[in-house]
Backbone as numpy.savetxt, mean C-alpha at the origin, in Angstrom:
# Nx Ny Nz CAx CAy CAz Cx Cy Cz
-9.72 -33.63 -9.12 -9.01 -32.81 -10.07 -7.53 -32.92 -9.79
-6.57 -33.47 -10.84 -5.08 -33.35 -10.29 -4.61 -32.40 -11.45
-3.59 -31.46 -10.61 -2.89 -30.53 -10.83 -1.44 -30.87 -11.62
-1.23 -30.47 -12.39 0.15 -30.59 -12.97 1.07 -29.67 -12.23
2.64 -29.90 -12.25 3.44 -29.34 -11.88 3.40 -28.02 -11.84
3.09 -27.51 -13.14 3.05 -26.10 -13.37 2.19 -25.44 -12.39
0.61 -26.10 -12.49 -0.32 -25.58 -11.48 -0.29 -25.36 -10.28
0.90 -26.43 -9.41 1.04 -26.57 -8.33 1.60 -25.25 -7.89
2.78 -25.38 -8.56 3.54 -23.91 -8.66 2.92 -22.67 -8.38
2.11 -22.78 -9.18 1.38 -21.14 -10.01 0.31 -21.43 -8.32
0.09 -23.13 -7.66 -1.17 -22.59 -6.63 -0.20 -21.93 -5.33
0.90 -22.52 -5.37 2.40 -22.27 -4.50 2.77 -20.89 -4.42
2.80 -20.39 -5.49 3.20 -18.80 -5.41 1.72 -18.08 -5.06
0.82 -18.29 -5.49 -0.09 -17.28 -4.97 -0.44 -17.80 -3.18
-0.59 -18.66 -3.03 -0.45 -19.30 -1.34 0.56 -18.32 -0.65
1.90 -18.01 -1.53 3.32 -17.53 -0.88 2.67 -15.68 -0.73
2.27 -15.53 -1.64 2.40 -14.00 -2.09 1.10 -13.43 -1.36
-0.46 -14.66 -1.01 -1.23 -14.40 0.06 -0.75 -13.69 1.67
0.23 -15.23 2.17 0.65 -14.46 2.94 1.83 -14.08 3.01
2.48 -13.54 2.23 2.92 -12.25 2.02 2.41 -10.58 2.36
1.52 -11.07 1.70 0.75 -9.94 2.05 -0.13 -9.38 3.45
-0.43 -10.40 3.57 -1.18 -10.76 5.30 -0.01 -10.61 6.29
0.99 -11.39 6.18 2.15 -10.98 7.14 2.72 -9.45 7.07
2.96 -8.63 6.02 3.75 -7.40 6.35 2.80 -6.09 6.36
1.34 -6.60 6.52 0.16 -5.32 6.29 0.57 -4.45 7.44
0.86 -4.88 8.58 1.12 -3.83 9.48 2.39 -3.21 9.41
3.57 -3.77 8.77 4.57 -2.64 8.66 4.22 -1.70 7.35
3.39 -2.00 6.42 3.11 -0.79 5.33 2.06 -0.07 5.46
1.15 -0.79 6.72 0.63 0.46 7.44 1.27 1.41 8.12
1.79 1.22 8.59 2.56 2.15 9.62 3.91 2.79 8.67
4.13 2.04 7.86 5.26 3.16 7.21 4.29 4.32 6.22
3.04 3.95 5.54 2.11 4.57 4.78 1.58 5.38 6.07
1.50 5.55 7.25 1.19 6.49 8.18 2.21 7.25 8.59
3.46 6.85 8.53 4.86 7.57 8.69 4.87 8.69 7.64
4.85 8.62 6.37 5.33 8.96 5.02 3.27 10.22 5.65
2.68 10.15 5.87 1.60 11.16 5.89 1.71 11.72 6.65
2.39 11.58 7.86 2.63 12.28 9.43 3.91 13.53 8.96
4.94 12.98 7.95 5.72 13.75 6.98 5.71 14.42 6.43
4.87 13.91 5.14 3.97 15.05 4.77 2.83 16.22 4.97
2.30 15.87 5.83 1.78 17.06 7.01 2.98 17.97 7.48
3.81 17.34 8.10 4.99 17.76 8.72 5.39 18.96 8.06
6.04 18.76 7.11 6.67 19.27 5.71 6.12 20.51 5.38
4.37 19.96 5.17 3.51 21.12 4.44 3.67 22.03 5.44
3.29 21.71 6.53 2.50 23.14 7.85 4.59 23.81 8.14
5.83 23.24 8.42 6.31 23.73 8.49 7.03 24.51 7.32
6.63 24.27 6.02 6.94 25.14 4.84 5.68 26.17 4.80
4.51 26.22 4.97 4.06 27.25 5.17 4.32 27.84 6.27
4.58 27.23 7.41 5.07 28.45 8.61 6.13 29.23 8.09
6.79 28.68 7.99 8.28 29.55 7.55 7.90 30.46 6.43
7.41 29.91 5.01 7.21 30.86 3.93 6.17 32.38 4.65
4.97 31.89 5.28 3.99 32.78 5.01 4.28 33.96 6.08
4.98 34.42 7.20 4.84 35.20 8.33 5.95 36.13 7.03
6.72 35.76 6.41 7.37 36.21 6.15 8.01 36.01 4.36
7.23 36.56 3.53 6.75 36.75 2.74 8.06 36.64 1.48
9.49 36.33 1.92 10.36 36.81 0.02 10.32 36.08 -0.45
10.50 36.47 -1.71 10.63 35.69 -2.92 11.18 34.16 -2.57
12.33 33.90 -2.47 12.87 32.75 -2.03 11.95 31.72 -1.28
11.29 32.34 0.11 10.31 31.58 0.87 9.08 31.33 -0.68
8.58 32.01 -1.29 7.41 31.90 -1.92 7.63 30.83 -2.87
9.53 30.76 -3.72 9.68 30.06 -4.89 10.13 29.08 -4.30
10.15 28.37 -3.06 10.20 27.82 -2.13 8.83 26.60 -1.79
8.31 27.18 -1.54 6.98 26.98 -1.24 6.02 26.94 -2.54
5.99 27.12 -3.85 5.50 27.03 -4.85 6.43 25.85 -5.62
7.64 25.59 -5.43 8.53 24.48 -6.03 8.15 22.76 -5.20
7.95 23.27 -4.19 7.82 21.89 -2.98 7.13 21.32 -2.92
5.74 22.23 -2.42 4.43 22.32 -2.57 3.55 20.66 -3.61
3.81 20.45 -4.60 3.12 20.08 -5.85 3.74 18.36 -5.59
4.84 18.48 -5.03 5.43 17.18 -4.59 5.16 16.55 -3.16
4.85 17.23 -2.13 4.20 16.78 -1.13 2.66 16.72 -1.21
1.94 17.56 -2.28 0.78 16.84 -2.49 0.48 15.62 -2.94
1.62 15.21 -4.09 1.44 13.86 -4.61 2.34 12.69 -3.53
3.12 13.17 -2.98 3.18 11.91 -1.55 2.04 11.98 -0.76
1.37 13.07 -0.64 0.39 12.96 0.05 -0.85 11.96 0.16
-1.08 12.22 -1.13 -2.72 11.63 -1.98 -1.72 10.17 -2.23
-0.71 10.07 -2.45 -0.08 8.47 -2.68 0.09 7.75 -1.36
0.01 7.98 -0.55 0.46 7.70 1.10 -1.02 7.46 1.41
-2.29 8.25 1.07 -3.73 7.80 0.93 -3.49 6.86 0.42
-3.90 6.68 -1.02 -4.22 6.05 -1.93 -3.95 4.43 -1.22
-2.40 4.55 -0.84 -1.64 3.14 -0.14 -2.25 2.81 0.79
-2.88 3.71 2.02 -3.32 3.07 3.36 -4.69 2.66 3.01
-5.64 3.46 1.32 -7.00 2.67 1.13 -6.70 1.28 0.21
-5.44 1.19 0.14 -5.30 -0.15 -1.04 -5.09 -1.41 0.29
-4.27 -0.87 1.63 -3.85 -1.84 2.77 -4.99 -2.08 2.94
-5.97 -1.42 3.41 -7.20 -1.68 4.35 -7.87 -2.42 3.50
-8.29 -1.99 2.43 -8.86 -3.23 1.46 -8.56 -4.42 1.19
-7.47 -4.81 1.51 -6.68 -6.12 0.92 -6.18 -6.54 2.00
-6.51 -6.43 3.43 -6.03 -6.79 4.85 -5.77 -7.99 5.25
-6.70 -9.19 4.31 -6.92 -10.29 4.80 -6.65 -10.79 3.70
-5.61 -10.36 2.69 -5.10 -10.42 1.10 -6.33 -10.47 0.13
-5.90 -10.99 -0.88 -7.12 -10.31 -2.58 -8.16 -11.32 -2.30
-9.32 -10.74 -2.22 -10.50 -12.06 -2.09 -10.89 -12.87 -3.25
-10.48 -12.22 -4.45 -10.56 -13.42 -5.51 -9.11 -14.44 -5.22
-8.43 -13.84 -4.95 -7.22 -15.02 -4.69 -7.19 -16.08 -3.97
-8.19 -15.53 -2.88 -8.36 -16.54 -1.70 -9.47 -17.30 -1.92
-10.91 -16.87 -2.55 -11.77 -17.84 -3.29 -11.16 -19.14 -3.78
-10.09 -18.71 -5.03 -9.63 -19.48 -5.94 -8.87 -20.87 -5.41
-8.11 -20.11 -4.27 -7.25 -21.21 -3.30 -8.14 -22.10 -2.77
-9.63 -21.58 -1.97 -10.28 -22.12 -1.42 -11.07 -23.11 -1.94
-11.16 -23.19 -3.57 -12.16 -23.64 -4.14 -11.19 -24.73 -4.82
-9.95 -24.74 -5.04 -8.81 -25.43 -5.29 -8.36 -26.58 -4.31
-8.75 -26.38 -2.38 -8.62 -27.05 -1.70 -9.55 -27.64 -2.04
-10.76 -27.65 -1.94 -12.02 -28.10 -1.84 -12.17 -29.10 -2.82
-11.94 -28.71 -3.92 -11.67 -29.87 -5.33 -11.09 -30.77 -5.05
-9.71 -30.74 -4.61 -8.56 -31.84 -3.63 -9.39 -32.55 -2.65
-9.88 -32.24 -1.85 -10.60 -32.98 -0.37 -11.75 -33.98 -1.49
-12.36 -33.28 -2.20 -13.47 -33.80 -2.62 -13.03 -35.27 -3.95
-11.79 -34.82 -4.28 -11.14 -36.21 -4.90 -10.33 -37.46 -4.54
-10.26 -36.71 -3.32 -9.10 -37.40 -2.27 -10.20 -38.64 -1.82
């Protein structure tokens, strides 16, 4: 099977963007564990502060904040179940590459 320019390209960038992805999994793990260690952080010391001590301010405080560290929260999830899944990059991507070498060897 020979590849045209274009294809090469298009097999070039996904090869690039594989490991891409494989190379920086451990710094967006660890920053997606940073950004949750934060948000924990955040939550337990905005309820410490709001709840022993009850005014208005602490409450509209803590009811304003609140709704935005849940959604870093569940997004800081969401990111460390999208890393772990895709650790060893997209498995249809890597099929495709693999089955792309294989065509090459087998015409060569």
């Amino acid at each position: 099977m020979q590849l045209s320019d274009t294809d090469k390209k298009m097999v070039s960038r996904l090869r690039k963007e594989q490991q891409f992805i494989i190379r920086l999994r451990w710094v967006r793990l660890f920053v997606a564990i940073g950004g949750l260690a934060a948000c924990v952080y955040c939550g337990f010391t905005l309820v410490e502060v709001a709840l022993p001590d009850p005014d208005p301010f602490s409450m509209f405080l803590l009811a304003l904040i609140s709704p935005f560290i849940c959604l870093i929260f569940f997004g800081d999830t969401f990111f460390i179940v999208y890393i772990l899944r895709y650790w060893n990059g997209k498995p249809e991507t890597n099929l495709l590459l693999r089955v792309i070498d294989d065509l090459q060897k087998h015409d060569a």
